[in-house]
VOGU-3710 file (C-alpha; in Angstrom, 3 decimals, decimal comma):
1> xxxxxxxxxx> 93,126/120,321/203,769  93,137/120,715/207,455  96,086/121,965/209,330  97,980/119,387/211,330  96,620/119,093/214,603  92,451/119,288/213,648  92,066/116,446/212,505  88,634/116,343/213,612  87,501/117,398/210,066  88,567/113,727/208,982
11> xxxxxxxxxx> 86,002/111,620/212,228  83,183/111,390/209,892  84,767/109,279/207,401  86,550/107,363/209,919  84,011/106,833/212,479  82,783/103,044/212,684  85,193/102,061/210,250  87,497/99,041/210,455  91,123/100,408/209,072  94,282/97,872/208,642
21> xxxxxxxxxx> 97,790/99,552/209,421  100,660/97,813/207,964  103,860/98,272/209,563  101,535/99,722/212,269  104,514/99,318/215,334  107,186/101,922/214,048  107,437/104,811/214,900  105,991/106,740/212,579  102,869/103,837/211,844  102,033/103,657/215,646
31> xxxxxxxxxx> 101,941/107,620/215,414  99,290/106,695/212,604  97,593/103,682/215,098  96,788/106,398/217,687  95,380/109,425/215,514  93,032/107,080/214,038  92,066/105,826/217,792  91,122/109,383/218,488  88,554/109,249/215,432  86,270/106,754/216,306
41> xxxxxxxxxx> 87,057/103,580/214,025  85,618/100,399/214,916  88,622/98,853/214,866  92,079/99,052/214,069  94,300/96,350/213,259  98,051/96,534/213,261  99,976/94,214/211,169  103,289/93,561/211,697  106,453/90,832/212,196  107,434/92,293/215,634
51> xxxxxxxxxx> 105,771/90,676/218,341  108,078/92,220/221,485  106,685/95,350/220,256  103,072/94,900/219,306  103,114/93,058/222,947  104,625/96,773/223,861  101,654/98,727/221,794  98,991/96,690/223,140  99,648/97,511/226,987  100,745/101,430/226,171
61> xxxxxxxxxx> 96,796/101,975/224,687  95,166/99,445/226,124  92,519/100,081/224,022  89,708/97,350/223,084  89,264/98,767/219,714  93,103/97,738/218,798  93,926/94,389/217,371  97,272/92,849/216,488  98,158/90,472/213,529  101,904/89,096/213,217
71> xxxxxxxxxx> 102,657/88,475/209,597  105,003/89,449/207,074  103,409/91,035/203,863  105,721/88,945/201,652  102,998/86,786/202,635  100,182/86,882/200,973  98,259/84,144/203,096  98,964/86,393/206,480  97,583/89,456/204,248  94,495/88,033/203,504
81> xxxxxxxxxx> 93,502/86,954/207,339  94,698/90,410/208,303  92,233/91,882/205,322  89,147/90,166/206,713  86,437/92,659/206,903  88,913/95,843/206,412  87,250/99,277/204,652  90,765/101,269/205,189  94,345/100,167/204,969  97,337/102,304/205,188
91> xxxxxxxxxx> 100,334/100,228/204,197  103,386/101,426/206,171  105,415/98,721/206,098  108,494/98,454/204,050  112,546/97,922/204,111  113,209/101,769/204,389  117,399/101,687/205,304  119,109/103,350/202,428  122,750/101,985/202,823  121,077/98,129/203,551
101> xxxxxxxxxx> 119,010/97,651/200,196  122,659/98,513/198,555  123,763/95,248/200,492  120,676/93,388/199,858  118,767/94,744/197,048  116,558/91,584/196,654  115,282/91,775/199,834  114,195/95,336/199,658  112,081/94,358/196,278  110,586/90,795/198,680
111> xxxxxxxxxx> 109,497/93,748/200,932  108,645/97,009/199,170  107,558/95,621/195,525  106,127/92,530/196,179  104,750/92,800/199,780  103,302/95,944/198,776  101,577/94,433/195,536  100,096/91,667/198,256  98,737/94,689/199,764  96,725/96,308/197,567
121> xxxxxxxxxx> 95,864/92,688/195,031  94,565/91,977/198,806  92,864/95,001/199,231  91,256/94,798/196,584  90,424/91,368/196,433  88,177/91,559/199,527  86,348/94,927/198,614  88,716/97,717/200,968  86,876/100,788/200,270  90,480/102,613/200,652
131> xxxxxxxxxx> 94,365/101,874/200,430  97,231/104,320/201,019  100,576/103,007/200,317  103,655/105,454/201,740  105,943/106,299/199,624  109,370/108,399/199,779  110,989/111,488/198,240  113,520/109,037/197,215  111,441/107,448/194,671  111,055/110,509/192,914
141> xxxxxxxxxx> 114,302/110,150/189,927  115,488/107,581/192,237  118,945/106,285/192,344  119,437/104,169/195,456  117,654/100,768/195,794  115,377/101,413/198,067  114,047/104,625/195,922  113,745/102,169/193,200  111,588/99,736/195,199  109,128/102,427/195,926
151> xxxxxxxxxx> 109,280/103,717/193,164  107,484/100,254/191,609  105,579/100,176/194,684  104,104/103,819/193,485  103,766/102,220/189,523  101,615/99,257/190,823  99,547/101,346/192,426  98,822/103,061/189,432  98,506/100,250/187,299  95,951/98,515/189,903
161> xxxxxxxxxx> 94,209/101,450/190,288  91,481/100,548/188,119  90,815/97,488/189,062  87,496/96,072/190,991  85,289/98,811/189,254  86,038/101,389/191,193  84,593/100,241/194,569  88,364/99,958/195,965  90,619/103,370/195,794  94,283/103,147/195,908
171> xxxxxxxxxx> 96,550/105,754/195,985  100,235/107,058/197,271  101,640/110,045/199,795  105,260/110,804/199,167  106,805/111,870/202,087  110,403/113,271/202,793  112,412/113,197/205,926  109,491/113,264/209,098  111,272/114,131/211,743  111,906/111,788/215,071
181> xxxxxxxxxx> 110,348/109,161/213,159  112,056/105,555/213,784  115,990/105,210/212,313  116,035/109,041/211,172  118,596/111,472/211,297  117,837/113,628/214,855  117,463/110,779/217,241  120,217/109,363/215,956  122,294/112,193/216,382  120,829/112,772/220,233
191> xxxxxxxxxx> 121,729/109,356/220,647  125,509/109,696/219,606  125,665/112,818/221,712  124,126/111,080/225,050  126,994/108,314/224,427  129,754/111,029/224,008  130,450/110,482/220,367  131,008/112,855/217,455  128,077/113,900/215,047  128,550/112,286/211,658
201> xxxxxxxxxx> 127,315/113,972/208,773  127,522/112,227/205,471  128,374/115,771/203,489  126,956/118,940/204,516  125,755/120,360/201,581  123,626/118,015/200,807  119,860/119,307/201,044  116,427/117,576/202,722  112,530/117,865/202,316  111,948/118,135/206,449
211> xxxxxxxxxx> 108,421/117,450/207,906  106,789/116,960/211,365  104,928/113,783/211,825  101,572/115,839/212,669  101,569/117,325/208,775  102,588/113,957/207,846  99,652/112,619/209,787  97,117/114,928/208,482  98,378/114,473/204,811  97,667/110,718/204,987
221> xxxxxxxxxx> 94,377/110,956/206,713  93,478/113,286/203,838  94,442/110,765/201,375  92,712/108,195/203,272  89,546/109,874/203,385  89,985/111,951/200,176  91,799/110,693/197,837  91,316/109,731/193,805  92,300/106,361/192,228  96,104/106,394/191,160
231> xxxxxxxxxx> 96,643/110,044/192,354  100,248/110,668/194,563  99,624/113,482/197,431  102,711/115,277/198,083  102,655/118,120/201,196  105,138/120,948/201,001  107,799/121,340/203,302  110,760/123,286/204,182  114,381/122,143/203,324  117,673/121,918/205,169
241> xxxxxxxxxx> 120,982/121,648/204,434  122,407/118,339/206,049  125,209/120,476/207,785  123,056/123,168/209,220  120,693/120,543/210,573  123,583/119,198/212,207  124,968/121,753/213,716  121,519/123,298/214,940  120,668/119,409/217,416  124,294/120,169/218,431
251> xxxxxxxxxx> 123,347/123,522/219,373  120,448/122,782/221,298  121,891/119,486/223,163  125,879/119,992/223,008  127,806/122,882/221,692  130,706/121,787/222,587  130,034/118,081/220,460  132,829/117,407/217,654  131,138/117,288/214,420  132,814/114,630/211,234
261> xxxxxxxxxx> 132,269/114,436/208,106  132,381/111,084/206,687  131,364/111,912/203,098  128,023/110,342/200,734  127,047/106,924/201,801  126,104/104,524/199,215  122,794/105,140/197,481  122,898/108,780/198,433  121,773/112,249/196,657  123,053/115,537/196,853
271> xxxxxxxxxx> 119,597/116,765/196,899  116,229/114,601/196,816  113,191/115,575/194,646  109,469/115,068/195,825  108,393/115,561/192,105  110,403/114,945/189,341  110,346/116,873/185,877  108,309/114,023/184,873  105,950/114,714/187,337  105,892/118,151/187,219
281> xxxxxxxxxx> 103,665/118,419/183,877  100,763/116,512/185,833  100,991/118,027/189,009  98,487/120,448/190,225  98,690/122,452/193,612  96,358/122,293/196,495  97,727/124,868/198,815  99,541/122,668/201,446  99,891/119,985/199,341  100,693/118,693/195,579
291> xxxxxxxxxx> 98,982/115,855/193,815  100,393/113,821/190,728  97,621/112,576/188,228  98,762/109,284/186,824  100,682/108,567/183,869  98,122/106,277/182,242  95,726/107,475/179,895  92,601/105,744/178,782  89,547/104,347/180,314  91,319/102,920/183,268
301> xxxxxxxxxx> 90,989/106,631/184,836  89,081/109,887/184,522  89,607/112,275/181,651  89,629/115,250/183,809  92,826/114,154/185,404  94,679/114,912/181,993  92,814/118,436/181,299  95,647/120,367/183,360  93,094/122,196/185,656  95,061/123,877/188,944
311> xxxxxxxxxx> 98,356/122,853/187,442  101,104/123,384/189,558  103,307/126,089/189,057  106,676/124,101/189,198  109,926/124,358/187,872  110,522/121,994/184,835  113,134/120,358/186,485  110,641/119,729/189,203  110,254/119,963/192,582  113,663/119,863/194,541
321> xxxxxxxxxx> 115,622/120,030/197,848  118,419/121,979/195,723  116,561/124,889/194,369  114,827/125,566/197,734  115,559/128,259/199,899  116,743/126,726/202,705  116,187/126,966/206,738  118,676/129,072/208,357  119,991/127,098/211,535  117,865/129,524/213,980
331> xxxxxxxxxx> 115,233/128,381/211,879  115,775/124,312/212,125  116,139/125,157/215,819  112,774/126,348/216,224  111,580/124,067/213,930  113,060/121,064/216,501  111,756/122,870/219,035  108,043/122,436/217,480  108,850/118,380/218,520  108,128/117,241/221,593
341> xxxxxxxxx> 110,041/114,323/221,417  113,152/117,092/221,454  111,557/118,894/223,985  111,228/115,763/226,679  114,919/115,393/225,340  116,180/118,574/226,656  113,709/118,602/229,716  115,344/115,217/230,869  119,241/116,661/230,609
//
């Protein structure tokens, strides 16, 4: 796989394709919208419900080849219009607030189990050559709602795999914590810091998968191009305790900045898993990057998934934040450093 930042390697498949971005206004999907400009696509088309900021996107690239659909995908009518003549679709969007789906748990399944099976039934539906559905570390032995709702958004993507023949390929990436994307940890903290407020930490042993959205972006591009039916692509990535990533922002923004702990919210591990010992059996290892051969056996997918070539060498409790070795906070800082979202941060002090 490519290292993040050549992405070049991925134009051919992209070029003069017509590729669907769910979600496509965040943060981390609009990080998605312009790689894929870069590549050459026909067109890309950005569904979302926000129309402030697809109004927002649309003047920032002012771009011919971008196109914007409001919908929701709980609706499968607005899915279909947005699917119209579609040969990639990487489906981004999705309740993702940990401590909300433990409020409103049926709302987080309207969004992330059923939206997402309008997705790919879509997809698939109207011949889409390629769907990537994003997934979460936190639907790996999950135990908040939210992990649980991707979690069956990951298991109907294996069970549709199959479907259409073969002419439409779905699969998953499972991603940790990407950094500076939209409602994570670091701007948040920046923010509280700007407004003279303490840094909260929930507890600070607690441990976290940590990824740039670069690897993130070359990891689904791979999958987009690349990958197999039912198959979940997992990149490796270093881990941080919650403390030490807390005290390394303050470091670089405020010193001086009074740190609280305000102990586990709800829905929250001490340490997160991006395979499970489940998993771990059917994993194999691709250098940067794990892959997860589904569960189901049969005709629905090929026999050489189940033949345990390249398996990964993971522990059999599987692959977790807590037996990492983790980042020391001169470590995190020059990992932060690597952003330049923190970097425009610090320049505009």
């Amino acid at each position: 796989m490519a290292r993040p930042g050549s992405y070049a390697r991925y134009a051919p498949k992209v070029k003069g394709k017509t590729i669907l971005v769910t979600g496509g206004t965040g943060s981390f999907g609009s990080a998605v919208v312009a790689q894929l400009l870069t590549l050459s696509p026909k067109r890309v088309i950005v569904f979302s419900r926000d129309e402030q900021k697809q109004f927002e996107m649309g003047n920032r690239f002012d771009d011919a080849r971008l196109s914007f659909v409001i919908g929701d995908v709980r609706d499968r009518g607005a899915v279909d219009h947005a699917m119209e003549g579609v040969d990639y679709v990487f489906h981004a969007a999705a309740l993702k607030q940990v401590v909300t789906g433990e409020f409103f748990p049926m709302e987080l399944v309207k969004t992330n189990v059923l939206g997402s099976a309008n997705v790919i039934h879509s997809a698939i539906d109207h011949g889409v050559a390629r769907v990537v559905v994003l997934s979460t570390d936190k639907a790996s032995s999950p135990v908040c709602v939210m992990g649980m709702t991707k979690a069956l958004m990951e298991r109907e993507m294996i069970a549709t795999a199959h479907r259409g023949g073969g002419k439409t390929v779905v699969c998953a990436t499972r991603f940790g914590n990407v950094l500076y994307s939209r409602g994570s940890v670091v701007p948040y903290l920046i923010d509280r810091m700007r407004e003279g407020k303490s840094l909260t930490v929930t507890d600070p042993a607690m441990t976290r998968f940590l990824m740039t959205i670069p690897e993130s972006l070359d990891l689904i591009l791979f999958a987009l191009t690349s990958g197999k039916p039912g198959e979940i692509y997992i990149r490796k990535a270093p881990v941080a305790a919650v403390g030490d990533l807390v005290a390394a922002v303050a470091e670089l923004f405020s010193p001086r900045a009074l740190v609280e702990t305000i102990g586990a919210r709800p829905g929250e591990k001490t340490h997160e898993f991006l395979i499970s010992a489940a998993e771990a059996r059917r994993a194999r290892d691709h250098g940067a990057y794990y892959s997860i051969a589904p569960q189901i056996r049969g005709q629905a997918f090929p026999a050489y998934y189940f033949k345990g070539t390249g398996a990964a060498k993971i522990p059999a409790g599987g692959y977790s934040s807590g037996d990492a070795t983790l980042l020391s906070r001169e470590e995190i800082k020059a990992l932060l450093l690597s952003l330049p979202e923190v970097r425009a941060e610090l320049a505009a002090r």
